[in-house]
VEXLOSE-196725 format. One record per residue (C-alpha): x, z, y; residue in three letters. Coordinates in steps of 0.001 Angstrom, whole numbers. Each point is the difference from the previous one (the first is absolute). Layout:
+---------+---------+---------+---------+
:       u :       w :       v : residuo :
+---------+---------+---------+---------+
:       X :       Z :       Y :     ala :
...
+---------+---------+---------+---------+
END
This chain:
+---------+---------+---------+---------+
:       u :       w :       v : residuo :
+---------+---------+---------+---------+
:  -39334 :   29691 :   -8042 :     unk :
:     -81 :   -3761 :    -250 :     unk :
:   -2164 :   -2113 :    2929 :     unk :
:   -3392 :    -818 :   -1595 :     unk :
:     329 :   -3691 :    -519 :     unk :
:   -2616 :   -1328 :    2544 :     unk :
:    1793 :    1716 :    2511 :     unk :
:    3057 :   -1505 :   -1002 :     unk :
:   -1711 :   -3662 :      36 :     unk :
:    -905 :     991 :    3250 :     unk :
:    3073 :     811 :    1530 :     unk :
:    1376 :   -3543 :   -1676 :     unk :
:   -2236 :   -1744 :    1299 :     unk :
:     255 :     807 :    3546 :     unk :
:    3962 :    -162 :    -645 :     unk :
:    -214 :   -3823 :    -972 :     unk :
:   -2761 :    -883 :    2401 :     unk :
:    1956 :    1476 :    3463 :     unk :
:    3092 :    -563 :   -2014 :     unk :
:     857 :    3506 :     735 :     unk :
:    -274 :    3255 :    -826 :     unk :
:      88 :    3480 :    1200 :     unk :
:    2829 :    1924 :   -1343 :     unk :
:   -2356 :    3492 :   -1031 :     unk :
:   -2372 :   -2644 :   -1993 :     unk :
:    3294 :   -1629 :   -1159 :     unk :
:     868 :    4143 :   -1301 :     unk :
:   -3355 :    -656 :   -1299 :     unk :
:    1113 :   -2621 :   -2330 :     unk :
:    3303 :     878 :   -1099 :     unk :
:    -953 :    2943 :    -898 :     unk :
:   -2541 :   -1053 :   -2896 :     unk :
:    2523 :   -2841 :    -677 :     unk :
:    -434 :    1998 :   -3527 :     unk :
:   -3650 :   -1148 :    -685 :     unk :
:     425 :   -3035 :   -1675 :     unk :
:   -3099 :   -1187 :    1452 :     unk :
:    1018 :    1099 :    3953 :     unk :
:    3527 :   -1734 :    -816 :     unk :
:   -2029 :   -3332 :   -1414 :     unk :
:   -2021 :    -111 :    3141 :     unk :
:    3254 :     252 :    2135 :     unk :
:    1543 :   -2897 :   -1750 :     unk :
:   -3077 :   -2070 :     230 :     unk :
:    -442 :     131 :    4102 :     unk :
:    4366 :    -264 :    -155 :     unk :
:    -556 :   -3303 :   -1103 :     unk :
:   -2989 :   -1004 :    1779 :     unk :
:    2317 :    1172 :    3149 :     unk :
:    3006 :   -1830 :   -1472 :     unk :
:   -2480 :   -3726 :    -857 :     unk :
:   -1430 :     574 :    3482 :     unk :
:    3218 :     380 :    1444 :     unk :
:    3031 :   -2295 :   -2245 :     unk :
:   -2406 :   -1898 :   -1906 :     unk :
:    1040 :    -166 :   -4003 :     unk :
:    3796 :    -475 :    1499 :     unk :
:    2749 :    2181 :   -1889 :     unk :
:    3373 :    -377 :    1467 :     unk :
:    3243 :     978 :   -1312 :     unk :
:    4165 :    -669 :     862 :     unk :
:    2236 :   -1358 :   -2317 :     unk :
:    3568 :    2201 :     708 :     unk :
:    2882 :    1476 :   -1244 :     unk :
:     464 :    3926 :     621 :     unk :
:    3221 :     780 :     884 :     unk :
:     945 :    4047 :     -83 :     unk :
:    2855 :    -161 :    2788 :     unk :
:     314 :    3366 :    -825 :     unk :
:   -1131 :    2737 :   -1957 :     unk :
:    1661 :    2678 :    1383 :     unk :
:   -2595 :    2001 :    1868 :     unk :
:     459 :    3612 :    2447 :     unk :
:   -3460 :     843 :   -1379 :     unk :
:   -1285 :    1175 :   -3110 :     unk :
:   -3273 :    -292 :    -737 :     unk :
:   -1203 :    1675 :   -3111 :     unk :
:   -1423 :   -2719 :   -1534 :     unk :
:    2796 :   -2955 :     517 :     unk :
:    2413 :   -1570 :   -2711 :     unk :
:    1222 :   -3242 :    2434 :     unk :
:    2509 :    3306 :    2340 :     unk :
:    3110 :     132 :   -1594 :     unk :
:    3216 :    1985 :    1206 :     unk :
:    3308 :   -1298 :     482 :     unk :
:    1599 :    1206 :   -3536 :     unk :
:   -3003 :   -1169 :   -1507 :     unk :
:    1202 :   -3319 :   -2754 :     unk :
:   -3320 :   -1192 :    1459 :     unk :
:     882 :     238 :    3575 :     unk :
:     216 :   -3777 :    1605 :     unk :
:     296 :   -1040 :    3528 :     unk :
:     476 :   -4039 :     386 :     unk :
:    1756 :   -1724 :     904 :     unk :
:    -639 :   -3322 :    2354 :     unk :
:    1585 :   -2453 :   -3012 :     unk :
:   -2115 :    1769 :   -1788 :     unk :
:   -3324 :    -702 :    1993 :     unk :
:     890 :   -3594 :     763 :     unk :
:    -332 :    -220 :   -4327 :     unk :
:   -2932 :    1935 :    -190 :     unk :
:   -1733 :   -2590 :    2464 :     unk :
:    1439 :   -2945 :   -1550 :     unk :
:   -2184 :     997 :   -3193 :     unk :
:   -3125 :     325 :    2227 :     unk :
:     737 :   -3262 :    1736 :     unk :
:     162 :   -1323 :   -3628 :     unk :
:   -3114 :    1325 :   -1092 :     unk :
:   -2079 :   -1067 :    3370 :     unk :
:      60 :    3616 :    1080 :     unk :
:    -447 :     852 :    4023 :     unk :
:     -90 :    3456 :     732 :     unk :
:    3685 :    1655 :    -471 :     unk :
:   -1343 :    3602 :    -251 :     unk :
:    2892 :    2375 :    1205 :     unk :
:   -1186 :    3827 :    -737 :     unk :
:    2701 :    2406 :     249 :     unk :
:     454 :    3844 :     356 :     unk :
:    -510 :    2075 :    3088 :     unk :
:    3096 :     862 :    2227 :     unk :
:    2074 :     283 :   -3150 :     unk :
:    3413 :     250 :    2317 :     unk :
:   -1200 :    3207 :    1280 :     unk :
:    -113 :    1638 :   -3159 :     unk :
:    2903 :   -1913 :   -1660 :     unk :
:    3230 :    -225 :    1677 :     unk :
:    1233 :   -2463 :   -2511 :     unk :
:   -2538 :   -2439 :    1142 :     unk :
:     766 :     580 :    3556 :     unk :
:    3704 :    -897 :   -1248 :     unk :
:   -1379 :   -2664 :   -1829 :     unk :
:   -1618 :   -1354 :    3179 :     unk :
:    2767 :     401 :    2436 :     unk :
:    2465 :   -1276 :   -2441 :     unk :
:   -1922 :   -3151 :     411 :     unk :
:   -1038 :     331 :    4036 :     unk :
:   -3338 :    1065 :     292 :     unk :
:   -1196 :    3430 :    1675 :     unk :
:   -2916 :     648 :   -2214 :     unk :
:   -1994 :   -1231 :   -2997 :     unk :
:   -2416 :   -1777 :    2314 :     unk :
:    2853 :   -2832 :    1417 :     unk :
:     818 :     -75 :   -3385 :     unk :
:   -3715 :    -846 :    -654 :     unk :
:     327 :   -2529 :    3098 :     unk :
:    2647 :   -1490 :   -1667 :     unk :
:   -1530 :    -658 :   -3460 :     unk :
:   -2965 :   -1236 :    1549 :     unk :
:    1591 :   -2689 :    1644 :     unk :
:    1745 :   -1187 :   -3338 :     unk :
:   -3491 :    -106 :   -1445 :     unk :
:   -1453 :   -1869 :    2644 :     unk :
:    3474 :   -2668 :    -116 :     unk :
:    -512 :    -236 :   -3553 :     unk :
:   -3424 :   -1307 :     497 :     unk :
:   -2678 :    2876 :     112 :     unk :
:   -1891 :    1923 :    1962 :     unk :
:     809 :    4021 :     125 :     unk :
:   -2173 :    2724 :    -135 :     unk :
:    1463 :    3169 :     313 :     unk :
:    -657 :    3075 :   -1082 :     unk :
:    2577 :    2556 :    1697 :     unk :
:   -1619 :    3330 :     -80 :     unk :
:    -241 :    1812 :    3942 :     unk :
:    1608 :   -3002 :    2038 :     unk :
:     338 :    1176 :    4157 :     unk :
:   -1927 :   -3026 :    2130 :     unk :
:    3569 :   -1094 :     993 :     unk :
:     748 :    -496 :   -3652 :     unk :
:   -3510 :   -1759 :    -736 :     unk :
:    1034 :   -2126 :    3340 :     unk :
:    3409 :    -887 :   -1754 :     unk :
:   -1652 :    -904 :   -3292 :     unk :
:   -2614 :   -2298 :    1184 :     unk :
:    2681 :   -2544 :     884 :     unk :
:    -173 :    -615 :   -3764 :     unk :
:   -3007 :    1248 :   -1570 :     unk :
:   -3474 :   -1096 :    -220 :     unk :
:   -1466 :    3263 :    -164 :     unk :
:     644 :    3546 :    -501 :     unk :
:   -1358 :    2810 :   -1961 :     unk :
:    -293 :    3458 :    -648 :     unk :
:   -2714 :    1929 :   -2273 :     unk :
:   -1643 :    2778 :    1911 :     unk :
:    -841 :    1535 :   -3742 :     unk :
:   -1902 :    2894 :    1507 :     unk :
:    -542 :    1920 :    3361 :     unk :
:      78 :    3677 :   -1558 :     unk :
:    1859 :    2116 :    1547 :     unk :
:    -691 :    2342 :   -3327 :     unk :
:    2188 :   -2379 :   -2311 :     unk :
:    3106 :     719 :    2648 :     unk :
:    -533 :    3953 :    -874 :     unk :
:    2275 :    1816 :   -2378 :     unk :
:    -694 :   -1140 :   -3371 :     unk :
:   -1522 :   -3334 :     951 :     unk :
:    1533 :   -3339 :    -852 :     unk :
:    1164 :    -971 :    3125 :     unk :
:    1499 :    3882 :    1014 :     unk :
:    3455 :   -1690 :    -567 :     unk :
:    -481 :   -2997 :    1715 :     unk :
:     -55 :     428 :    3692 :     unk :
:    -696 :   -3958 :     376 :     unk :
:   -3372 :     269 :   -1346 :     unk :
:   -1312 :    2674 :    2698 :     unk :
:   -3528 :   -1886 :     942 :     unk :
:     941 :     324 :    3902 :     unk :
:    3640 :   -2325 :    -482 :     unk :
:   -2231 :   -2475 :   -2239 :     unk :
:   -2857 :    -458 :    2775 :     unk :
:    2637 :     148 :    2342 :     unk :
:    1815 :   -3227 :   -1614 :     unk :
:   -3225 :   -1513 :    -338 :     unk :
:   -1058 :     429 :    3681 :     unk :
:    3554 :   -1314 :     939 :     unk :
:    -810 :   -3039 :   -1938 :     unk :
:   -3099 :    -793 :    1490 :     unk :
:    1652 :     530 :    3300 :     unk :
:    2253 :   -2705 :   -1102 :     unk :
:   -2531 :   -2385 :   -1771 :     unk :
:    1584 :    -109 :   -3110 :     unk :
:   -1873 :    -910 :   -2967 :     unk :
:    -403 :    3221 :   -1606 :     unk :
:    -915 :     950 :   -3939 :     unk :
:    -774 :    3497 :    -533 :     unk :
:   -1824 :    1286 :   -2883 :     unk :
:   -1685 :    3370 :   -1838 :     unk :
:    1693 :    1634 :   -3138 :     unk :
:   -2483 :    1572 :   -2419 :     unk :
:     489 :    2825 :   -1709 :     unk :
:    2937 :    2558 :    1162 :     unk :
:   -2236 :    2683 :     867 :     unk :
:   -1689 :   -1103 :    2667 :     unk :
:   -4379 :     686 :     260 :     unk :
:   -2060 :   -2675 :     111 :     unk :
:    -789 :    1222 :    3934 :     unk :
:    3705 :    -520 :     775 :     unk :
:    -241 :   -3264 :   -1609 :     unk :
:   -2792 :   -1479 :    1822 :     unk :
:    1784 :    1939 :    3396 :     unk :
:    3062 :   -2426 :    -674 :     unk :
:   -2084 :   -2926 :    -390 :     unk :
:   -1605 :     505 :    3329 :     unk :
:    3797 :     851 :    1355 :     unk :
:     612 :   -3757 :    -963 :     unk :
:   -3203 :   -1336 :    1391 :     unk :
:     566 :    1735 :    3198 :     unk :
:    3502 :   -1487 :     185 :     unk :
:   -1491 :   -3359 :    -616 :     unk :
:   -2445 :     193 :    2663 :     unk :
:    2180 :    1211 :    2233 :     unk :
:    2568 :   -2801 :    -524 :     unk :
:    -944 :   -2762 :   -2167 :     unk :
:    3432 :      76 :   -2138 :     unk :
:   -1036 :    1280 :   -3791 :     unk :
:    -323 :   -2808 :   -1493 :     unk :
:    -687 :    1556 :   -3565 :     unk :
:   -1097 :    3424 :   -1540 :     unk :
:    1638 :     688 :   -3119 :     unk :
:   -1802 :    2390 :   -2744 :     unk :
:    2290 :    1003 :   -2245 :     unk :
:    -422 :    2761 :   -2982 :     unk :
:    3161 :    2381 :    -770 :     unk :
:     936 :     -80 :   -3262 :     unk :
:    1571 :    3197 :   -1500 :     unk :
:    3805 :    -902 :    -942 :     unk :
:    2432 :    1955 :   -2539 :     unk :
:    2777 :    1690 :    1583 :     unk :
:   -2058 :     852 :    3193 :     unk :
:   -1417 :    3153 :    1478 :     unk :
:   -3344 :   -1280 :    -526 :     unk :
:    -172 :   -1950 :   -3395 :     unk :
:   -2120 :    2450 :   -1194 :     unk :
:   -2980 :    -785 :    2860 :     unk :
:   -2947 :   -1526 :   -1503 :     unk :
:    -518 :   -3799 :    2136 :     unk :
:   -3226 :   -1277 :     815 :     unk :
:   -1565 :   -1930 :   -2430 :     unk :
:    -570 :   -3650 :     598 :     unk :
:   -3990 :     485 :     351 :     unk :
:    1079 :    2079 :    2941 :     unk :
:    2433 :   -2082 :     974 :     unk :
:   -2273 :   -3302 :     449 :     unk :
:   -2884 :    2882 :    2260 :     unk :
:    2783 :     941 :    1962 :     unk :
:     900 :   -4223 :     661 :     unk :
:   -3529 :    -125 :     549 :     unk :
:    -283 :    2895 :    2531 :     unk :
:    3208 :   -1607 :    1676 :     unk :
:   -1797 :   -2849 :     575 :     unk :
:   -3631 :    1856 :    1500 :     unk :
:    2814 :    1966 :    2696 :     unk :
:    1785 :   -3055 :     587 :     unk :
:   -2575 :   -2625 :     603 :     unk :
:    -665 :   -3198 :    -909 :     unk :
:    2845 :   -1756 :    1894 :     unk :
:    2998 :    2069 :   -1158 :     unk :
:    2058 :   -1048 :   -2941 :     unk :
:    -166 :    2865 :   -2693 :     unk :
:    2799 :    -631 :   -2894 :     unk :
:     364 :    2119 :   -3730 :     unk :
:    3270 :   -1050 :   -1692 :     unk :
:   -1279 :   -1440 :   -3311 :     unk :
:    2928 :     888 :   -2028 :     unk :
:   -1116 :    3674 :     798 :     unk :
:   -3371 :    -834 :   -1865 :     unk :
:     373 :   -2590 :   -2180 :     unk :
:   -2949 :     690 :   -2083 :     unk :
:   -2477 :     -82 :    2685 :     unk :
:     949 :   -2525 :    1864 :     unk :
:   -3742 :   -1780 :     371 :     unk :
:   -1564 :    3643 :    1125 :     unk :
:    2549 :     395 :    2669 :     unk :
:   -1248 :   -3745 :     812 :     unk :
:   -3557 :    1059 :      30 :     unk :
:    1104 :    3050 :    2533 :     unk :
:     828 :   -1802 :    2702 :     unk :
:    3735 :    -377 :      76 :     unk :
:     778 :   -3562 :    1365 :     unk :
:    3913 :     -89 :    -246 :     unk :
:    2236 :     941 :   -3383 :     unk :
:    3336 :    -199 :    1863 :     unk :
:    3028 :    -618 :    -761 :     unk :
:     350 :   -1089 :   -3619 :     unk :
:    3673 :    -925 :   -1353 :     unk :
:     894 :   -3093 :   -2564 :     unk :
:    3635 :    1023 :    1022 :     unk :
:     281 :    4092 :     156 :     unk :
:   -1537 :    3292 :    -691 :     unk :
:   -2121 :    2073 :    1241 :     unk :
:    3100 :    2375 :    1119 :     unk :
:   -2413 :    3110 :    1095 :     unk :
:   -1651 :    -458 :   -3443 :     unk :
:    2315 :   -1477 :   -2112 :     unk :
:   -2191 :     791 :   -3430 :     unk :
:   -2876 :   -1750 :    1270 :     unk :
:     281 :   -4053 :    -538 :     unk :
:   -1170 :   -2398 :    2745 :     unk :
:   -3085 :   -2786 :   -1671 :     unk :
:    1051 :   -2941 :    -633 :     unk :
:    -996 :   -2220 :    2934 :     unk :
:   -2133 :   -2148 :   -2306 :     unk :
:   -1673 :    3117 :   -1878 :     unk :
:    -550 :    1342 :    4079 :     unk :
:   -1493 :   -3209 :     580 :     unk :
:   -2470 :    -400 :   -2920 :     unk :
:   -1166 :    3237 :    -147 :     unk :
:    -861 :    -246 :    4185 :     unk :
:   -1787 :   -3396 :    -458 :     unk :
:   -1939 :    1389 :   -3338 :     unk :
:   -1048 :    2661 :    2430 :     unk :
:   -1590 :   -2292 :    2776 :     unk :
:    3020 :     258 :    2537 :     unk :
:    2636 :   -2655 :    1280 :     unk :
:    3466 :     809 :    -438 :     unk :
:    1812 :   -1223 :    3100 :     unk :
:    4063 :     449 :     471 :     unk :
:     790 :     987 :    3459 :     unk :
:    3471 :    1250 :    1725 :     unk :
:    1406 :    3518 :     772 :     unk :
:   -3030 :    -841 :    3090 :     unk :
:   -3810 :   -1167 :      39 :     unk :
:   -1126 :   -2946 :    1575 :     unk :
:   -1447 :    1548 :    3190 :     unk :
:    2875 :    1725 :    1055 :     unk :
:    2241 :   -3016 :    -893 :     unk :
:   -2164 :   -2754 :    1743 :     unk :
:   -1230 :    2202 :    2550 :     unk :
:    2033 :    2442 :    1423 :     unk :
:    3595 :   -1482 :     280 :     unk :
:    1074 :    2808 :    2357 :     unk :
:     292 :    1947 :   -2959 :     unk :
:    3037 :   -1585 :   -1525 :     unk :
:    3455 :   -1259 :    1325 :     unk :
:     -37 :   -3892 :     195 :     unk :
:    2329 :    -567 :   -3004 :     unk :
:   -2176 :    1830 :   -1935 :     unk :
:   -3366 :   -1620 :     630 :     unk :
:    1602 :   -3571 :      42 :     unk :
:    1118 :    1210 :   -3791 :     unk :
:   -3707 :    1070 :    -860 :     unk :
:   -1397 :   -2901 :    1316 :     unk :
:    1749 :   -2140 :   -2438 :     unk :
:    -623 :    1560 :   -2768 :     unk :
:   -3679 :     314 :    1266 :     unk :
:   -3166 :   -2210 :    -564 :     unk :
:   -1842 :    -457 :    3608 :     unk :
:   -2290 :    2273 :   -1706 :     unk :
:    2796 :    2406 :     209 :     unk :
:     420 :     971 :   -4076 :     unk :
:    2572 :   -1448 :   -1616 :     unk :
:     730 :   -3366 :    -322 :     unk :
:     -40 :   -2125 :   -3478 :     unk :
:    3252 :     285 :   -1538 :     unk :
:     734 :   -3978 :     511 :     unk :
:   -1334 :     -48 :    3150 :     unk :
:    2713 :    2829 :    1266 :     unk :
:    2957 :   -1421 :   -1476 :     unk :
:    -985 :   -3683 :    1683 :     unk :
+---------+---------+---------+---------+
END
């Protein structure tokens, strides 16, 4: 039965005005996220939160995405980017390899080199663990060190994306990256069960993910994490991750961003038949992210996920697209086509919002908290930074 609408205004009101709100009310909410008329009152405190807190700033990073590797030890019933090794689509790169990829992005103005990669493939794969020894690393992640510092030589800043990284191996990697990541996607414990899309992935257990996040908060690592819509989870588990995140934040300080990102249903998979959310319920759930969150968070939907809705998800409080490509694909979701930067650009403006560029980091973390990186790596950002701390004018960075 769907919250009666004034008590839904009611609830969103409070939520914008403490800029918080309680997670049973936030139950409340996500579960009449079907109303059209509960989901339009979500989305219209979201962005009273978001104004209040951004402004009408929209930020995104110019990058390339790099798939170091898409051999994976997990198999999640709803991924195409795992591949095994006799797969023709199999590919692990190599550095020469990299070095090009990042000449293109330093070409095109790009930033952020975006290294996502498999989990632990060399446990699962002893030709990979011959491929790594061959060349002299003990695992994929000083491999990862490795191509991170090629990126960064070649000019920009890495973000990686490893999969469950120990905090030794976070340690090792902040020598050369800006920030890290690692979506939480959910915090079920009844997607890990037999028949569930992550019962063949022991990386995605919601303990190891917290864990990883708590390590990097220990650390003070500038942390992206994110929600994935859609592979079974209930819209109480849902709003339960979201205050997993929030709690993580408040504990340490380190996510810098929330992602929201809708599953889409792939051939070939275990799960292509699973009906996704549509994007109505995409732009509540953005929305709802936002109420959870609060005002000062940074709540990002990847607009090449909903291309045709970009200005709702605008009017739902999101405040960061992310990563968006001139260079490279979307690797996770190869079928679906970054915007054009200009089209991403007119179509935020036409909406009332300011599209800003910033790096694989946001200003207050870069200009404030330079604990959080090794020196190399700030001194890098800063250059390519405004003393606002977004990026700076093309001309002005290559002077």
């Amino acid at each position: 039965m769907s919250l009666a609408l004034a008590d839904a205004e009611r609830i969103v009101a409070c939520a914008v005005s403490d800029a918080a709100i309680d997670p049973a009310e936030a139950e409340l909410l996500a579960g009449s996220l079907g109303d059209a008329a509960v989901r339009d009152a979500v989305r219209a405190g979201a962005l009273e939160s978001k104004l209040r807190g951004k402004g009408d700033v929209v930020s995104f990073s110019r990058n390339v995405f790099i798939p170091l590797t898409n051999l994976c030890r997990d198999r999640c019933a709803y991924c195409t980017f795992a591949k095994l090794p006799d797969s023709p689509e199999a590919k692990t790169y190599a550095l020469d390899e990299v070095a090009e990829v990042v000449r293109g992005g330093v070409a095109t103005g790009c930033s952020e080199a975006l290294l996502c990669l498999g989990d632990k493939p060399e446990i699962a794969h002893p030709q990979h663990r011959d491929w790594l020894r061959e060349r002299g690393y003990r695992s994929t992640p000083d491999y990862v060190v490795e191509a991170s510092r090629v990126a960064f030589e070649g000019g920009m800043l890495p973000h990686t994306n490893a999969g469950i990284l120990t905090s030794d191996e976070m340690q090792a990697l902040r020598a050369w990256n800006a920030s890290l990541g690692l979506m939480l996607e959910s915090t079920s414990e009844r997607l890990c069960a037999r028949g569930g899309p992550h019962f063949w992935a022991p990386d995605k257990k919601p303990a190891v993910r917290l864990r990883m996040h708590e390590e990097a908060g220990e650390l003070g690592i500038p942390f992206t994490s994110g929600l994935l819509l859609g592979i079974g989870e209930t819209p109480a588990e849902r709003v339960q991750t979201l205050f997993a995140i929030r709690d993580l934040d408040e504990r340490h300080g380190h996510i810098q961003e929330t992602i929201v990102q809708p599953f889409h249903p792939k051939p070939g998979t275990r799960m292509r038949a699973a009906t996704p959310l549509s994007d109505a319920e995409v732009a509540g759930w953005v929305g709802l992210a936002r109420l959870v969150l609060g005002p000062a968070r940074n709540v990002q939907a990847p607009p090449n996920l909903a291309p045709d809705v970009l200005e709702t998800l605008l009017h739902s409080g999101l405040n960061d697209w992310g990563g968006v490509s001139p260079v490279t694909l979307d690797f996770i979701n190869p079928e679906a086509p970054w915007p054009t930067l200009d089209e991403l650009r007119r179509r935020t403006e036409a909406a009332g919002h300011r599209l800003v560029e910033r790096l694989p980091v946001y200003p207050d973390d870069l200009l404030e908290r330079p604990e959080r990186f090794a020196p190399r790596v700030r001194e890098a950002a800063l250059r390519l930074a405004g003393p606002d701390g977004w990026v700076r004018p093309r001309q002005e960075a290559a002077a």
